[in-house]
MARVEX-781077 format. One record per residue (C-alpha): x, z, y; residue number from 1; residue in three letters; chain. Coordinates in steps of 0.001 Angstrom, whole numbers, plus 524288, in hexadecimal, padded with zeros to 5 digits. Each point is the difference from the previous one (the first is absolute). Layout:
// residues N
    east      up   north   pos   code   unit
       X       Z       Y   NUM    ALA      A
...
***
This chain:
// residues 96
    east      up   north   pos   code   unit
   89178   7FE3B   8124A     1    UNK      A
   7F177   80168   7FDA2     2    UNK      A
   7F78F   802C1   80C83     3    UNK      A
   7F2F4   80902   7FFEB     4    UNK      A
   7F764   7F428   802F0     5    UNK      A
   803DE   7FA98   7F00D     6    UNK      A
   7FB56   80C9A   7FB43     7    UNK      A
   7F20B   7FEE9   8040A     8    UNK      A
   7FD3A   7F2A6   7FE20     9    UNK      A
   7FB59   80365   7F124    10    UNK      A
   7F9F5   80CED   805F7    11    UNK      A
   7F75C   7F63C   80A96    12    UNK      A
   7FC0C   7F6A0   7F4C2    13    UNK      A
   7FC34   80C28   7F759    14    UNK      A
   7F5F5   80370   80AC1    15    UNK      A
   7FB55   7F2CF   802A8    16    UNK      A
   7FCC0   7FE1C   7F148    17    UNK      A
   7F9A6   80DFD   7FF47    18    UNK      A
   7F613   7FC41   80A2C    19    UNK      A
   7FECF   7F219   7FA4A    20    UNK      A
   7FDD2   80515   7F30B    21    UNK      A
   7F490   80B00   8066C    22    UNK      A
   7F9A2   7F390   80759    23    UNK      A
   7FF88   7F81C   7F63B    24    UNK      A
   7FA65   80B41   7F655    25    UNK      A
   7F68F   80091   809F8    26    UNK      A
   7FB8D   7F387   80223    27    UNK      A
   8000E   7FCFC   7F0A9    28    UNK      A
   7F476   80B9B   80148    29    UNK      A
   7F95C   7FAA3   80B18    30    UNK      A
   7FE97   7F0F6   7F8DE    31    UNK      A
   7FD4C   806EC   7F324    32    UNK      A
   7F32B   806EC   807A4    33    UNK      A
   7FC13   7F52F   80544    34    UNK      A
   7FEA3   7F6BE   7F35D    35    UNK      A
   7F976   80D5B   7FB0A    36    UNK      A
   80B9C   801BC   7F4F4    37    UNK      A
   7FCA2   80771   7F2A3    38    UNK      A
   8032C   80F5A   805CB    39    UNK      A
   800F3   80295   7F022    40    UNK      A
   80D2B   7F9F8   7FFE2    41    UNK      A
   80ABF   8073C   800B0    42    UNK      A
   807BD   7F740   8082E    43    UNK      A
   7F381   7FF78   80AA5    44    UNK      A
   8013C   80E81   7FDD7    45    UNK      A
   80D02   80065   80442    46    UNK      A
   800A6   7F945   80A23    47    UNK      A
   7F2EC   80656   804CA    48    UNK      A
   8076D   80C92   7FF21    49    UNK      A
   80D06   7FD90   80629    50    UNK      A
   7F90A   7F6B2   80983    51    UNK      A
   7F879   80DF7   803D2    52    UNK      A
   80B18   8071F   80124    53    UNK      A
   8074D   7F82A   80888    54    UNK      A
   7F3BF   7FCCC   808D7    55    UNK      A
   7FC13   80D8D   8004C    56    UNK      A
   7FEFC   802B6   80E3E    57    UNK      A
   7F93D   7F3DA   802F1    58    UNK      A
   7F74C   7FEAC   7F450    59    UNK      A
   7F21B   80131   8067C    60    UNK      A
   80523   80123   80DDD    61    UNK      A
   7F5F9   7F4BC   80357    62    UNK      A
   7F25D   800F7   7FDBA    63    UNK      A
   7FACC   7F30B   7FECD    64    UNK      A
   7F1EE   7FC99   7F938    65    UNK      A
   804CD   7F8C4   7F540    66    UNK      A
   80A77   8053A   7F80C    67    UNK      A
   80973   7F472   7FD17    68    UNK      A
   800CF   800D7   80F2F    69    UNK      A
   8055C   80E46   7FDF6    70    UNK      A
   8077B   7FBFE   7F53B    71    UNK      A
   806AC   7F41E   807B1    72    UNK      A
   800AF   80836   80E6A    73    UNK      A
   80541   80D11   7F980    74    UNK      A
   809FA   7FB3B   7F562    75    UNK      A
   8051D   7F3DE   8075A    76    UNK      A
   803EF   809CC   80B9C    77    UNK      A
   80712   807C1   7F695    78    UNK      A
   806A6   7F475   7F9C9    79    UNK      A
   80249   7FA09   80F08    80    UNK      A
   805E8   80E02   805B6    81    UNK      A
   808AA   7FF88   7F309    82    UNK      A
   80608   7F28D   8025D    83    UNK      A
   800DE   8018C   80D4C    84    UNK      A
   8055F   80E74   8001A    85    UNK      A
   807FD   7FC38   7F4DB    86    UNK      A
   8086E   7F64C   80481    87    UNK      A
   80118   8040A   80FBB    88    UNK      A
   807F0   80B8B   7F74D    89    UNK      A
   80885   7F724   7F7A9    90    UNK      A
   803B5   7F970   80C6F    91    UNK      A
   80283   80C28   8069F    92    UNK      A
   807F8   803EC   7F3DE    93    UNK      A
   805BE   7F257   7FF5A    94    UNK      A
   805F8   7FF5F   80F56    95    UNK      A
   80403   80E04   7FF83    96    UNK      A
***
């Protein structure tokens, strides 16, 4: 007899590798800014983009003089809300 707690182990580790995947999109962006990567690639591009997207409501939420500071402050909250966030559900999920 299968209980309900087998059935959403793969659905927990589906949502902790969702928000590992955002993070680490994220932080690729944030050390690919910061050794001032060629924004003509499309890979740079890419990640850029999706890094964008998923940082959207904290992109510029701090408003630091120097922009890498910005950059760092604004995208690594994103990318820290997302792990954090991410797996406090897949552990909910996982002990349900």
């Amino acid at each position: 007899m299968t209980t309900r707690k087998q059935h959403l182990g793969p659905a927990a580790t589906i949502i902790a590798v969702i928000a590992d995947v955002a993070a680490c999109i994220i932080g690729l962006w944030i050390i690919m800014y910061l050794f001032d990567a060629n924004r003509g690639n499309n890979l740079v591009t890419f990640v850029q983009d999706a890094a964008r997207w998923l940082a959207g409501w904290s992109h510029d939420l701090f408003t630091f003089d120097e922009e890498w500071a910005r950059v760092v402050c604004g995208y690594g909250l994103a990318a820290v809300v997302y792990l954090i966030v991410g797996h406090l559900v897949a552990s909910r999920v996982r002990h349900y």
